[in-house]
LUMTOR-534365 format. One record per residue (C-alpha): x, y, z; residue in one letter. Coordinates in steps of 0.02 Angstrom, whole numbers. Example, Ala and Ser with C-alpha at 12.3 -4.5 7.8 and 13.67 -1.06 7.14 Angstrom:
x->615 y->-225 z->390 aa->A
x->684 y->-53 z->357 aa->S
REM end
This chain:
x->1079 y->13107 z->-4596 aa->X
x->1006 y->13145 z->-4412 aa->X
x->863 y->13019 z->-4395 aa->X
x->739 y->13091 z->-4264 aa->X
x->686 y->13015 z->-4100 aa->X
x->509 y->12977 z->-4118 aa->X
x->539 y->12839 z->-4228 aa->X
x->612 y->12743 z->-4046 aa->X
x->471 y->12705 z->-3975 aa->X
x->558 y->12658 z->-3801 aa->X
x->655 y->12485 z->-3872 aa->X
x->812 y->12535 z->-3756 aa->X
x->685 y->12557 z->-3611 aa->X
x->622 y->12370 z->-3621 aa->X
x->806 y->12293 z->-3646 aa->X
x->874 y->12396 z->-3490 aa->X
x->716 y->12319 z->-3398 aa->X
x->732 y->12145 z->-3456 aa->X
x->919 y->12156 z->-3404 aa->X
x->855 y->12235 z->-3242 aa->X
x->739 y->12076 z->-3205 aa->X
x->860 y->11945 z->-3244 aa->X
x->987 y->12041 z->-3122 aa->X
x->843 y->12030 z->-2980 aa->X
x->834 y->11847 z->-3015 aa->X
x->1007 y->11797 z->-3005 aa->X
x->1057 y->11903 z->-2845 aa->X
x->873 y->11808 z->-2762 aa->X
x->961 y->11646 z->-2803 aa->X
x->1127 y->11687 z->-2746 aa->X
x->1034 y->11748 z->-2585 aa->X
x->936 y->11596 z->-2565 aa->X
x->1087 y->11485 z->-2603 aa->X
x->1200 y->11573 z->-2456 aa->X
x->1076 y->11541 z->-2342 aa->X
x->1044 y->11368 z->-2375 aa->X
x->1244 y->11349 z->-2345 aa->X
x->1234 y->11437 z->-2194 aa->X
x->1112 y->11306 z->-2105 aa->X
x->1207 y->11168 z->-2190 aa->X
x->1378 y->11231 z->-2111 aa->X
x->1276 y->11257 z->-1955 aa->X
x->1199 y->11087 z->-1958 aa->X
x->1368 y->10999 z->-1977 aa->X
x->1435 y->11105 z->-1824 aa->X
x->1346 y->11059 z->-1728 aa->X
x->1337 y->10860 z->-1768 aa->X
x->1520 y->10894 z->-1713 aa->X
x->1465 y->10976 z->-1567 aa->X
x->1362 y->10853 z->-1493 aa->X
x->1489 y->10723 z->-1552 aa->X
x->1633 y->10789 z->-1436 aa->X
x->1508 y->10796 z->-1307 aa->X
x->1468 y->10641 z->-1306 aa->X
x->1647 y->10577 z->-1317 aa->X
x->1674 y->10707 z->-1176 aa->X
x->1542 y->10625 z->-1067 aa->X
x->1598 y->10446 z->-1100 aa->X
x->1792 y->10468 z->-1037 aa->X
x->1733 y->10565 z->-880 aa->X
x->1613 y->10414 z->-851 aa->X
x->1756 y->10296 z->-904 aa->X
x->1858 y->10393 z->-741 aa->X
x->1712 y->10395 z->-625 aa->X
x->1678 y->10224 z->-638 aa->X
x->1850 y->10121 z->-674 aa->X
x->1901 y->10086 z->-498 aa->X
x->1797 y->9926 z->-431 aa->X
x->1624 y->10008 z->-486 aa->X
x->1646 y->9915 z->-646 aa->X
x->1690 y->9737 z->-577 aa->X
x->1546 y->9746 z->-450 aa->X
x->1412 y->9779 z->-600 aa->X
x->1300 y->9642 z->-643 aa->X
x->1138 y->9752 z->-719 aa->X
x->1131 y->9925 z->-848 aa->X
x->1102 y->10085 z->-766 aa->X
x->1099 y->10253 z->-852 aa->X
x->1164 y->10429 z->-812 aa->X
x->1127 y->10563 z->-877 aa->X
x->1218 y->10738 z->-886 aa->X
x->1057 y->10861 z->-891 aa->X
x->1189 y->11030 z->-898 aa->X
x->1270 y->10939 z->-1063 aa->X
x->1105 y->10852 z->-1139 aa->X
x->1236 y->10675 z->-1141 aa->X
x->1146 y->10529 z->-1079 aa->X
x->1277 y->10371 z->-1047 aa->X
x->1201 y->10188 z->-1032 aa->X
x->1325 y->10053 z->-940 aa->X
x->1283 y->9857 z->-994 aa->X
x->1405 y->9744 z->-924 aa->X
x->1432 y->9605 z->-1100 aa->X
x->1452 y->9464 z->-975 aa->X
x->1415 y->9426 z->-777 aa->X
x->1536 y->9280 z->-771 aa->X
x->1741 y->9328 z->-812 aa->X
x->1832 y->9297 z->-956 aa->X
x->1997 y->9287 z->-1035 aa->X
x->2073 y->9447 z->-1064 aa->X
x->2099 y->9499 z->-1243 aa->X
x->2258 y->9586 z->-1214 aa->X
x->2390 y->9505 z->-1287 aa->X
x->2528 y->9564 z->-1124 aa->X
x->2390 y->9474 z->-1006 aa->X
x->2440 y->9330 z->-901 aa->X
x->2315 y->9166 z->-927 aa->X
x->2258 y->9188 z->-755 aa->X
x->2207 y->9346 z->-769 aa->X
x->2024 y->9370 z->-802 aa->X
x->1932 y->9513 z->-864 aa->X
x->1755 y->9594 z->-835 aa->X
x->1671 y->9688 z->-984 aa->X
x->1589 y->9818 z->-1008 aa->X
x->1480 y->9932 z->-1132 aa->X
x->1469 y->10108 z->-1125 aa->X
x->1342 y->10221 z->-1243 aa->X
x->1327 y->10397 z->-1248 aa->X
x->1213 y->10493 z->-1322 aa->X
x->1193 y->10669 z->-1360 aa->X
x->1051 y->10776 z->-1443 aa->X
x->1072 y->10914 z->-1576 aa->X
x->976 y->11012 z->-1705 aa->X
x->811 y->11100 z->-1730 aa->X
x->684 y->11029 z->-1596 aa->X
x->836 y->10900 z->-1521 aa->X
x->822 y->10798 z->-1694 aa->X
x->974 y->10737 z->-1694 aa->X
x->1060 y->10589 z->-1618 aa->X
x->1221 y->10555 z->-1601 aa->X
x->1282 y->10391 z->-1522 aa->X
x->1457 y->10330 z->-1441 aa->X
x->1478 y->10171 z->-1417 aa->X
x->1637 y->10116 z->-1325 aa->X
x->1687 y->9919 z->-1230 aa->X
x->1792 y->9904 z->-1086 aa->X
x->1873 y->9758 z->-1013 aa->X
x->1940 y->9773 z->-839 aa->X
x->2061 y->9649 z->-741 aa->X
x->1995 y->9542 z->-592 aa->X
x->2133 y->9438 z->-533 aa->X
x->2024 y->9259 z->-522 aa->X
x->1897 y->9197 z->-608 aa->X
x->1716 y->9226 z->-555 aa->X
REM end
């Protein structure tokens, strides 16, 4: 028995455009999901970024300033780096000397120290902050 068409009325039409919607919405989510990733792996990069600048910054402060600079400080100052965006903020912790913490140091060796902060910007609009914070403790040979 051959049934005849006309009785169809177009039901494999709908079905194949029902499937065809549902595919639309699924590859529009997976779209919108990639891209959300994307600035989330971008965001993270550069957190890192700024990060290792900012460590990068505080060791070549650490060297510019280790010789007697750091003995001689009694007030903060700040530098900044305007090629890098890395701002670094030196706070000496005490004017008078103290014991050394080391445990190789002498008793009458004394010891100067110091903070050193740096900070570097990152994101969208320089958002982001990132902050280093590192103390030093330099050798004077008396006391105050």
């Amino acid at each position: 028995m051959i049934k005849s068409t006309k009785n169809q009325q177009g039901i494999v039409l709908f079905f194949s455009l029902i499937v065809l919607v549902l595919m639309t919405l699924i590859g529009v989510a997976l779209a919108v999901n990639s891209t959300q990733s994307l600035r989330m792996a971008g965001a993270g990069s550069e957190r890192l970024e700024a990060m290792a600048l900012a460590q990068g910054e505080q060791d070549k402060t650490i060297l510019t300033y280790t010789n007697n600079r750091l003995t001689d400080m009694t007030v903060a100052f700040t530098t900044v780096d305007n090629d890098l965006g890395v701002s670094n903020t030196l706070t000496p912790l005490t004017i008078v000397d103290v014991k050394c913490r080391s445990p190789k140091a002498n008793s009458d060796i004394y010891c100067r120290r110091v903070e050193i902060s740096s900070s570097a910007t990152f994101g969208r609009s320089d958002m982001g902050l990132v902050t280093v914070v590192s103390g030093i403790e330099q050798e004077v040979l008396t006391g105050s």
